[in-house]
Residue, then its C-alpha position, 0 to 999 in steps of 0.5 A: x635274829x641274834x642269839x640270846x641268853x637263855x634267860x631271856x626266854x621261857x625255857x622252863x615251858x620245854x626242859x625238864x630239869x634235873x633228868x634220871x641218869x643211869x650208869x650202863x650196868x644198871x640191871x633194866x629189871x630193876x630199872x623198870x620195876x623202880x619206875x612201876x612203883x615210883x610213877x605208876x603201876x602200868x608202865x606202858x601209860x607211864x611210858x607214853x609219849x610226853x604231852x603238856x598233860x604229862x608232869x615232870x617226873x613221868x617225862x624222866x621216867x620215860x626219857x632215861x639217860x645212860x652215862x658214867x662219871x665222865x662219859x655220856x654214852x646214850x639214851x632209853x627212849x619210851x619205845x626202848x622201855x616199852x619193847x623190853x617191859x613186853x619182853x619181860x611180860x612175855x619171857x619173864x626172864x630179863x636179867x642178863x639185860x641192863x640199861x646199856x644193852x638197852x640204850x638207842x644211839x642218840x643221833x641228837x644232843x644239845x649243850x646249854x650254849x645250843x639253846x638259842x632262838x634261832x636252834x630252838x626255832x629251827x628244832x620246832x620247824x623240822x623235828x617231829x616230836x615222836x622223838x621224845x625229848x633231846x638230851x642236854x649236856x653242861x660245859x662237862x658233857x654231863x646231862x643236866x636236862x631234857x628238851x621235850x620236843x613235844x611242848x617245844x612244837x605245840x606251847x614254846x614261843x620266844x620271849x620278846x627281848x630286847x636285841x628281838x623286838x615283837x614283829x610290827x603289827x601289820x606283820x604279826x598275821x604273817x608270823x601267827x601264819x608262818x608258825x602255824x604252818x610249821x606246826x601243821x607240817x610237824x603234826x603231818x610228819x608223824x603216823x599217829x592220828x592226830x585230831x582235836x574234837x569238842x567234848x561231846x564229839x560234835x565237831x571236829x576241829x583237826x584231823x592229821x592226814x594220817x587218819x585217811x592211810x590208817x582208817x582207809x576213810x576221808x577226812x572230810x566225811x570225819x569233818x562233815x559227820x564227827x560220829x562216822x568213826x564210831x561205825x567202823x569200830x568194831x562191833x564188840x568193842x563200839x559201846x565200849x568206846x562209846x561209854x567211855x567218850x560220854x565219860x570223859x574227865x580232866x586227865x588222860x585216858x588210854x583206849x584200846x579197840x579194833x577197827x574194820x576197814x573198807x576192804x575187811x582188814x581188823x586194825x588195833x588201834x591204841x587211843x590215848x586221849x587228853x583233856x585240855x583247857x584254855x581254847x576259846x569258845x568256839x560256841x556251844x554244840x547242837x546236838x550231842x550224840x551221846x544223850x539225845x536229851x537236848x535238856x541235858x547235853x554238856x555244854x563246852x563252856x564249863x566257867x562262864x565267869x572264865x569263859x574257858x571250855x574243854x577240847x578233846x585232843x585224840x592221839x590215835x596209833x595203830x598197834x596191829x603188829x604188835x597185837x599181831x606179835x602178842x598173839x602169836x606170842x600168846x598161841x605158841x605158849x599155849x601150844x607148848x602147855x598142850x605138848x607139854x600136857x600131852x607129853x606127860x600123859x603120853x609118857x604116864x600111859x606108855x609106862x601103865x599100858x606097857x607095864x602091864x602086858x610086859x608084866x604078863x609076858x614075862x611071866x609066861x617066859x619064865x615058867x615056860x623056861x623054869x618048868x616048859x619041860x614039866x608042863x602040859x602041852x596045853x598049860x604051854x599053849x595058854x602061856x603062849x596065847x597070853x604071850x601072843x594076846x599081849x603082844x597083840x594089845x602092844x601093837x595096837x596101842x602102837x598102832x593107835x598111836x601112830x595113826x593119831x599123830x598121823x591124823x594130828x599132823x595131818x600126814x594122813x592121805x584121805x582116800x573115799x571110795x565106792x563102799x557097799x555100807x550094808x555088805x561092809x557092816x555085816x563083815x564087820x560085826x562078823x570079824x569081830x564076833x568071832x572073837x567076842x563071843x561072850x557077847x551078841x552084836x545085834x546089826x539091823x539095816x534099812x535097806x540093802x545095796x546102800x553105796x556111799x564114798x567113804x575111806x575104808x580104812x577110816x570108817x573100820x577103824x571107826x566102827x571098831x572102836x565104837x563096838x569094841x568099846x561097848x563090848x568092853x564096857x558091858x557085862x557079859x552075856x548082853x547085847x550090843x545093837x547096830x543100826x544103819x540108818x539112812x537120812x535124807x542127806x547123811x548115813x547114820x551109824x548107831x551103836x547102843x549098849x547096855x554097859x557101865x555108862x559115862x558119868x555126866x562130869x565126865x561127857x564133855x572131856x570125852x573126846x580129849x585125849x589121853x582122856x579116860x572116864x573116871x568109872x573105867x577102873x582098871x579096864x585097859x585102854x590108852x584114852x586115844x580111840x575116841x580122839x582118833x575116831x573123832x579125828x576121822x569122822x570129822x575127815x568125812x565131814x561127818x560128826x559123831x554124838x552120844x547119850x548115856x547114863x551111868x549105870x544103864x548104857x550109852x548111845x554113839x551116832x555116826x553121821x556122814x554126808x551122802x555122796x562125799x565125793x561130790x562135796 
């Protein structure tokens, strides 16, 4: 075929004239946000790849030239756009970027003198239109438009002309065969899913082979039964889909969804679907799976006086990386919030639970060194044993925090051995009453001998926060009662006293940490004990709850599995 004018063909069907140039210190921020308020307020629709439904304006705002006044230098693909507008929604911080640093090396250009029939036939044949558009440089190297390659592979055809004459009859089947063939193979090119259905679902007119590496599924079950795909959506996203395929409309609309495939993998799959006329009919469907009502059922002739019907076309990409990234990008932000938020609790309370015995100790230093020799040996004694007694409440607030971010990190080795519960309870209460005495903790047991595997040094530290707690948090001269329960499967530890109680708005939060009621006043204590003691019932594969009321008392319950070796 010999070359020909350009004007002898139909290239308005394929060039978008006049395309947006940039000059390379173009700020990328400004760039985007001059598209969001120019075309459309989400940018990843505006950045999607170009089709017949797509105007002029949102092919140049997604395929942007980058050049100066002399030089071409590159290209910003939909793909660029997109990569850096989810960093910008991310980072939030894009400044530094232009549009240079931004640009893809164009491995492709055409001049005006390259838009021959026989290039043009060569770019439909061979060139997969994922690639977008193909800039178009005048006799000065400068841009003057661009060749969507996606209308050039799906609507383009030459022109009859008269150094190309139309094929002879008997050879035209052969040439629609031949044409035909070279757009399947460009469809099959690409790993988008690519099909084409009616506008009720109930035929499949093409499905790309794609459909069978990304939805693990046959092609053919699709053609036999066009709903099948609805079944391997996921669950919480199915009527969703469906509710928006029984409402399709002129225009274009953007699907997002979650797939399972056969061996249990999730997919997030980006649908963007098109509305097209202008096929022939190819009759009307028999059943509409979206409205069983036959009465009522959309007919695919919509202007009988035309005879024109719609098509749905489906371009189907799978997005479970970049969901994947997202998320990922999502948990370490709100990871960070929590260190953070943790930090400065962390820090508020080193400096409250600090100050407070180092204000005491102080003290006691300077009137033992300013008066030591004028005291009374037992005026001395008690400033020594307030030195000491803070010194105490120092360590275990070190303590605490050590064994937390132990546990919280998981460097903590959990050892259950052999413990006689009734034996180690009873030393407990007495260890502690010893040094309680304005109280009584009252300890009750079923039975005696109950052996059950747990970590010693886990189950004190729980047992003596939970007692200590209630000593703290009731008036003097009352009672706390102990119980050990046995289960059928599990060792219950109650604890019951008669203190100040948990306000209700404060219940839910009780096991946060750093987290303190908002009736402890100004009662010591770092917020820490009961993170830790949930920390280490839940290494026993046990679970602790409670009941209280403000003003009457609480209730806290230890559960722990029997025989917790053997589990």
């Amino acid at each position: 075929m010999d070359a020909a004018s350009p004007k002898e063909f139909d290239l308005e069907m394929v060039i978008i004239r006049e395309p947006i140039v940039v000059a390379p210190n173009t700020r990328l921020i400004e760039l985007l946000r001059t598209i969001e308020q120019q075309f459309n307020p989400s940018i990843p629709a505006v950045l999607a790849t170009p089709d017949l439904s797509d105007t002029d304006n949102r092919i140049r705002a997604s395929c942007l030239l980058v050049a100066t006044d002399r030089q071409f230098l590159g290209q910003i693909t939909p793909l660029d756009l997109l990569r850096f507008w989810t960093l910008l929604q991310n980072q939030g911080e894009m400044s530094h970027i232009t549009a240079a640093n931004a640009m893809s090396p164009t491995p492709l250009i055409l001049r005006q003198t390259d838009l021959t029939p026989d290039r043009l036939e060569q770019l439909r044949r061979t060139t997969s239109y994922c690639q977008d558009c193909i800039p178009i440089l005048g006799a000065l190297d400068q841009p003057v438009g661009l060749l969507s390659l996606l209308r050039l592979a799906l609507h383009w055809q030459p022109q009859p002309s008269a150094v190309s004459p139309s094929p002879p009859p008997n050879q035209q089947p052969q040439l629609r065969h031949t044409l035909e063939q070279a757009l399947k193979q460009t469809l099959e090119q690409t790993e988008l899913v690519i099909w084409v259905t009616t506008l009720n679902l109930s035929q499949v007119i093409y499905i790309s082979p794609s459909y069978e590496r990304l939805w693990q599924n046959s092609a053919a079950a699709l053609y036999q039964n066009p709903a099948s795909f609805l079944d391997q959506i996921h669950v919480d996203d199915r009527q969703r889909v469906r509710t928006t395929l029984a409402s399709l409309s002129n225009g274009e609309t953007i699907e997002s969804f979650q797939i399972v495939n056969s061996d249990g993998t999730v997919r997030w799959i980006r649908d963007r679907i098109i509305i097209i006329t202008g096929a022939p009919s190819i009759g009307t469907p028999s059943t509409d799976i979206f409205n069983t009502d036959t009465s009522a059922s959309k007919s695919l002739v919509l202007d009988q006086s035309e005879k024109r019907i719609y098509q749905v076309v489906h371009i189907m990409e799978d997005m479970t990386t970049q969901q994947q990234t997202r998320i990922e990008i999502q948990q370490l932000l709100e990871q960070q919030q929590q260190f953070n938020q943790l930090r400065s609790c962390f820090v508020a309370m080193t400096s409250h639970e600090f100050r407070t015995p180092l204000t005491v100790i102080s003290s006691s230093v300077s009137i033992l060194q300013q008066y030591g020799s004028q005291l009374e040996e037992s005026k001395k004694q008690r400033h020594l044993q307030r030195i000491q007694n803070k010194v105490n409440q120092i360590i275990q607030w070190l303590d605490q925090s050590l064994l937390y971010n132990r546990l919280d990190v998981s460097q903590f080795e959990f050892n259950p051995t052999p413990v006689e519960l009734v034996q180690f309870c009873a030393n407990l209460v007495e260890e502690l009453q010893m040094c309680m005495t304005q109280h009584t903790i009252q300890f009750s047991a079923q039975a005696n001998g109950l052996i059950n595997w747990s970590d010693e040094t886990l189950l004190h530290y729980i047992l003596t926060n939970l007692l200590s707690n209630s000593v703290k948090f009731s008036p003097q001269g009352s009672t706390i009662r102990f119980n050990l329960i046995c289960r059928r499967e599990t060792m219950e530890f109650q604890i019951q006293d008669e203190g100040i109680g948990i306000p209700f708005a404060d219940q839910s939060k009780l096991f946060e940490s750093f987290y303190r009621a908002s009736n402890v006043n100004n009662l010591p204590g770092t917020g820490l004990g009961l993170a830790i003691v949930k920390k280490c019932v839940e290494l026993h594969q046990g679970e602790i709850t409670f009941t209280s009321q403000e003003g009457v008392g609480s209730t806290f319950t230890v559960a722990i599995p029997l025989n917790l070796r053997v589990r």
